[in-house]
N, C-alpha and C positions, 0 to 999 in steps of 0.2 A: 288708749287709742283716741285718737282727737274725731271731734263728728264729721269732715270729710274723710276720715281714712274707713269710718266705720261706715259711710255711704257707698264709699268704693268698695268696702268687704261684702256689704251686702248686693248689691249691683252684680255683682261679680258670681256670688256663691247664689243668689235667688233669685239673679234678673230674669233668665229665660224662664224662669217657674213661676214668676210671676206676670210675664207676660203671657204666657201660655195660657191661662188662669184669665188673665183680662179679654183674650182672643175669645173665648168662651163667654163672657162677659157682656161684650159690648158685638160681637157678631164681624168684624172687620180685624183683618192684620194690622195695615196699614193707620187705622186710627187707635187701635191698640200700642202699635209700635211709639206712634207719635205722643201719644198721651202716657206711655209712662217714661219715655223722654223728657218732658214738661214734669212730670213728677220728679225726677232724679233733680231736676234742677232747682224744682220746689225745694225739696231735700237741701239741697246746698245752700238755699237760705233762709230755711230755717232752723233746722237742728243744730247751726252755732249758735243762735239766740238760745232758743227754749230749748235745748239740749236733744239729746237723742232718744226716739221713744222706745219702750218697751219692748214695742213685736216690731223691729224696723220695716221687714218686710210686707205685713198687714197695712202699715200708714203708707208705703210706697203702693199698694194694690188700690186702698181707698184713695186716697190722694190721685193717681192715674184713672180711675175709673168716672171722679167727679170728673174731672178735668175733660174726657170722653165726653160725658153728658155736656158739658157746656160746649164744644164744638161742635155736638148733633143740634143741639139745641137753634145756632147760631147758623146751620145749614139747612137746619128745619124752617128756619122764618124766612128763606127764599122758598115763594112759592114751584120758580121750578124747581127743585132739588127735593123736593117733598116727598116723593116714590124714593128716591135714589137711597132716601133718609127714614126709608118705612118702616125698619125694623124698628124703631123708635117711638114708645107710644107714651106720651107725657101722663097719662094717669099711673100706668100700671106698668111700667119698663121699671122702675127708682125699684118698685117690690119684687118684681123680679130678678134682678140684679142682686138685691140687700140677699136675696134667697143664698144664689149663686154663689155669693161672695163669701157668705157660711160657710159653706164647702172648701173655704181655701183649707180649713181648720184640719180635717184628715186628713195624712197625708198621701194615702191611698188615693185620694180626688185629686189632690196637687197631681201624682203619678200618672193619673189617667189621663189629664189634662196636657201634659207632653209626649205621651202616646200620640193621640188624636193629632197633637201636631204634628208629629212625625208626618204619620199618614197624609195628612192634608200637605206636608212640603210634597210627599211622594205621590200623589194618584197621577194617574197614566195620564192627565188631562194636560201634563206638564211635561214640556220636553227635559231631557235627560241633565241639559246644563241648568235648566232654571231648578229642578229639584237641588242640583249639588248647590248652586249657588245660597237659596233660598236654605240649604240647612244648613251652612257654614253661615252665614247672617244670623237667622232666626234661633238655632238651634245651641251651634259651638258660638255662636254671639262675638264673631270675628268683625271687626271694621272694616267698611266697603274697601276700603284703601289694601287692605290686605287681601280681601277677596281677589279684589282687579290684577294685583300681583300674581297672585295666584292663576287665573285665566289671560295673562299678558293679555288684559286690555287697561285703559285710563278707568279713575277713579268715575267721572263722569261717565262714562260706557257702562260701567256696573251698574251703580244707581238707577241708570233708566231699565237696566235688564231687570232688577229688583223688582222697578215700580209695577212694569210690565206684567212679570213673577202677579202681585198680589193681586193687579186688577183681574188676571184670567182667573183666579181662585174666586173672586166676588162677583166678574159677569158671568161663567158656566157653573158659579151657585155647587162651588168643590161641598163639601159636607166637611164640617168639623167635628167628626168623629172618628172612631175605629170602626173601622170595616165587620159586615155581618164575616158568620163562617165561611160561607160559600165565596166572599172576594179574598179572601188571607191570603189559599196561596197564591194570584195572579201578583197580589202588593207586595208578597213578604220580599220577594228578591230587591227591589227598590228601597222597603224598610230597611234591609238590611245593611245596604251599600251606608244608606246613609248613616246609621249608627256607626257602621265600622267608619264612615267616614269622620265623626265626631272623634274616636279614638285616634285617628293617625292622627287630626290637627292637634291633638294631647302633646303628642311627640315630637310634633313638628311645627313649632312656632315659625309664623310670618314676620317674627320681627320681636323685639325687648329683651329682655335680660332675662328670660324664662328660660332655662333648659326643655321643660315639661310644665303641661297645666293641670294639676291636679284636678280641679273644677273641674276639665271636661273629660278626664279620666273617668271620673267616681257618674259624669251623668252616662258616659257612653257604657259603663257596666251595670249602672242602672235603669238604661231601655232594657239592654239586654235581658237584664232578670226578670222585665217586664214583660217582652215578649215569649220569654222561656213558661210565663205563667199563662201566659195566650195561647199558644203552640205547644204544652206540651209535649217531649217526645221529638217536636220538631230537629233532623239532624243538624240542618246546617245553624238553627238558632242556640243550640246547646254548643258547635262547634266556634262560634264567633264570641259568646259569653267564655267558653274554655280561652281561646286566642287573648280575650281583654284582659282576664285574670293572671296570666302566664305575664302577659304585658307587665300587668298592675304590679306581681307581685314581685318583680325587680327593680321600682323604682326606688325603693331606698337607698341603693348602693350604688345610681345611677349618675350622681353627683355626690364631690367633694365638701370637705369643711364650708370652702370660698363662693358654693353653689354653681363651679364650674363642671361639666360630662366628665364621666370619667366611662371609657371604653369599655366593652364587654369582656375582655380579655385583660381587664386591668381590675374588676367589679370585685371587694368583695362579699362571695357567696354565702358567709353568714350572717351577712343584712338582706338576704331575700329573704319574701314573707313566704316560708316553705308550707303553714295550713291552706293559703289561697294558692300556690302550687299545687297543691294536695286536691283541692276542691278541684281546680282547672281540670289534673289528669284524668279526673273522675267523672267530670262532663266528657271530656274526651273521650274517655273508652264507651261511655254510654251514646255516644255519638255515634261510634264507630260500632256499635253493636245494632241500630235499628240503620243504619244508611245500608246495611246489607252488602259493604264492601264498594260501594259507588262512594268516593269522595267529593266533596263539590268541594268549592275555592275555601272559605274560610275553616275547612278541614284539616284541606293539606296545608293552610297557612298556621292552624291551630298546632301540627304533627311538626313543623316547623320550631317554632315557639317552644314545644316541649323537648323538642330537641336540647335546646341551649338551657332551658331552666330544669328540667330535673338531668343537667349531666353535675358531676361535683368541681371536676375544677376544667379550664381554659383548655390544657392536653389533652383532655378523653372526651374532646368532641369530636361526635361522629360525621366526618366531613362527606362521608360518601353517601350516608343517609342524605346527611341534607344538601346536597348537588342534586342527588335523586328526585326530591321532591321539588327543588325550584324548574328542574327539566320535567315533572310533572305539569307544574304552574305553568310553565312560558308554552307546554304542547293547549292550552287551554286557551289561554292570551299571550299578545305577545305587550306586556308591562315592559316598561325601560327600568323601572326601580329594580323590579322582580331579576334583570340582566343584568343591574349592578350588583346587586348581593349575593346572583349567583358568582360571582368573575371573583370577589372579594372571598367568597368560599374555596371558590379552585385557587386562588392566591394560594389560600392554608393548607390544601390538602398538596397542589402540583408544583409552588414554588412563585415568585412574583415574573417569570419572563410569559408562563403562562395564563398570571393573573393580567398582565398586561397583553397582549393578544386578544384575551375577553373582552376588557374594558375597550379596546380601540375599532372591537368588531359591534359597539351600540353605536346606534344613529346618531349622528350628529347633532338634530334640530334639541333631544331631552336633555342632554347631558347638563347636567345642575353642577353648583359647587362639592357635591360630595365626591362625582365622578372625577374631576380634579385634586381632589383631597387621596383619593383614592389610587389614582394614576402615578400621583408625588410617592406614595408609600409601595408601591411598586418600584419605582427608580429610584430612590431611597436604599430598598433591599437589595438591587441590581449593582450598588455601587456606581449611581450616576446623579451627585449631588444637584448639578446647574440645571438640569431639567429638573428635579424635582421641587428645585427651588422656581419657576418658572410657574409649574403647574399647582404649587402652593400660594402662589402671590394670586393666580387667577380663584383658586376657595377663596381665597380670603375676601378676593374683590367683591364676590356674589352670595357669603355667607350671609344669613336674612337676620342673626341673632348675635348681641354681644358676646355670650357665652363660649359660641361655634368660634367667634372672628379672634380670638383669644387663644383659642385653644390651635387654632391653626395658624396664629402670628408664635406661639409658641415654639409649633413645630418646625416654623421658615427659621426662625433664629437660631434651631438647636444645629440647622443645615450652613449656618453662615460660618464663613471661618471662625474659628476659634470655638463654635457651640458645640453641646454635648449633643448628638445624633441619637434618638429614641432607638431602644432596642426593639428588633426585630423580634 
């Protein structure tokens, strides 16, 4: 591995844990952010020279943390900026820090140290888009560029909603810790969105050749285990760690040799990880023993999940369970994902004239490439090639990922004259 691939690895597998860490550190997002930015870059030139060191992630924390002190330092000697710049006390800040910094060493302190951030992207003092935004940046460590994608505004629009995001955290003086007992449960619901939000963007790249990102698979099942240690007992937190796991433990069979998706109905079930199946059902049921028969959302989305991982093959899924529970989901919220995968379920159970009906009764304004993908496989099964090829060219046009655009240039060719037509 040449020392930028090994910058990128690490960046990648320890950037948020390591900013998390500097957040704690240096008292500021926003100059934490920037300063181990300036470090990565440090990194890129040096470790081709003098090679790459020993603890990469230790010399990216030191490294960003000087680099911190020298831009307080340099905001410190305007005298107006001197309060703005108070947490900074030139005798005794370097020792306290050097203290701090100690602490990267257990990883227990690393763990707590993204806790805290959770909470601080989530306290109530922040409106509901700047949390999601702020943990899809901060957290799953997405580029604004995909953010913005994400909330169909410009690159530009993000950035200031960002900036925005961390000045309210530094002028209403959020707290960068975990909440006493007595705030949990007001927080947990917002904690929770956001982890489980960390795991959809797992799934659902904005964009590259990633099918899935493991990296933010493994951290979003490890708040979860974090907050299961916070909460024990907690229903709906044992229920969203069951959900991840069920997730998690199908990704082996989730792609091909080529690193292209390979369908759920194509998957196979002797590359699922059946002991973290094991462990999930076992949250589950223990979920489902203290919520006292009251299911909240990442429940029935868990009872879901468990549906398709512990059934054994594609035929003996139980479609009426799970229709039942997405018409549980959608009586709660009215989600458009949550309408596409029910219509995709009544597909399997009632035939494609009725999975088509479902699909054309969602709103117009969500409808993504997949509802297009999904529509084509409806008129596909209908025996109506020239629509389906129609409604295939528009996935293809709005597919975010190589992978997806591939696999659905696929399917328009196998519809073209002469191509083999995927079985039903």
């Amino acid at each position: 591995m040449t020392p930028e691939e090994q910058l990128a690895e690490t960046v990648r597998v320890e950037g948020r844990r390591v900013l998390a860490t500097l957040i704690r550190v240096v008292g500021d997002m926003q100059l934490a952010e920037d300063a181990a930015q300036d470090a990565a870059v440090s990194a890129l030139r040096t470790w081709p020279v003098h090679g790459v060191p020993e603890d990469p992630r230790a010399w990216l924390m030191v490294t960003a943390r000087n680099r911190a002190y020298d831009m307080v330092r340099r905001e410190a000697a305007r005298p107006a900026k001197e309060t703005a710049a108070g947490w900074y006390q030139p005798a005794a800040s370097r020792d306290a820090a050097e203290d701090a910094l100690a602490a990267l060493e257990p990883e227990s302190v690393v763990a707590d140290d993204m806790l805290r951030l959770v909470f601080t992207c989530c306290h109530p003092a922040l409106s509901a888009e700047a949390r999601v935004a702020l943990a899809l940046r901060t957290l799953a460590g997405l580029e604004v560029a995909a953010i913005a994608r994400a909330f169909l505004v410009t690159e530009a629009t993000m950035a200031k909603r960002l900036v925005r995001a961390r000045q309210k955290i530094a002028t209403a003086h959020i707290p960068y810790r975990v909440p006493s007992a007595a705030e949990l449960p007001e927080r947990l619901p917002a904690v929770l969105s956001v982890v489980h939000l960390i795991g959809t963007a797992a799934h659902a790249p904005t964009g590259g050749e990633d099918v899935a990102r493991a990296d933010l698979e493994a951290e979003a099942v490890r708040l979860a285990r974090l907050l299961a240690e916070l909460m024990p007992g907690e229903p709906e937190v044992l229920s969203l760690l069951a959900l991840l796991l069920f997730t998690a433990a199908r990704r082996p069979a989730r792609t091909d040799a080529g690193g292209d998706p390979v369908l759920l109905a194509d998957q196979d079930r002797s590359r699922w990880d059946r002991p973290t199946i094991g462990e999930a059902s076992a949250l589950l049921a223990e979920a489902v023993r203290r919520s006292g028969g009251i299911a909240g959302p990442y429940q029935l989305q868990a009872h879901l999940s468990a549906c398709h991982s512990t059934t054994a093959a594609w035929a003996d899924t139980d479609w009426d369970r799970i229709i039942g529970l997405y018409d549980l989901m959608l009586s709660v919220s009215a989600n458009p994902a949550v309408a596409l995968n029910r219509a995709v379920a009544v597909g399997e159970r009632d035939g494609p004239a009725a999975m088509l009906l479902e699909l054309d009764a969602i709103a117009a304004a969500p409808r993504s490439h997949l509802w297009h993908a999904a529509r084509a496989d409806a008129l596909r099964r209908l025996g109506r090639p020239g629509p389906a090829r129609q409604e295939l060219a528009l996935a293809l046009a709005e597919a975010p990922t190589g992978p997806e655009r591939r696999l659905l240039a696929t399917r328009l060719a196998a519809l073209s004259p002469g191509g083999v037509a995927r079985k039903p």
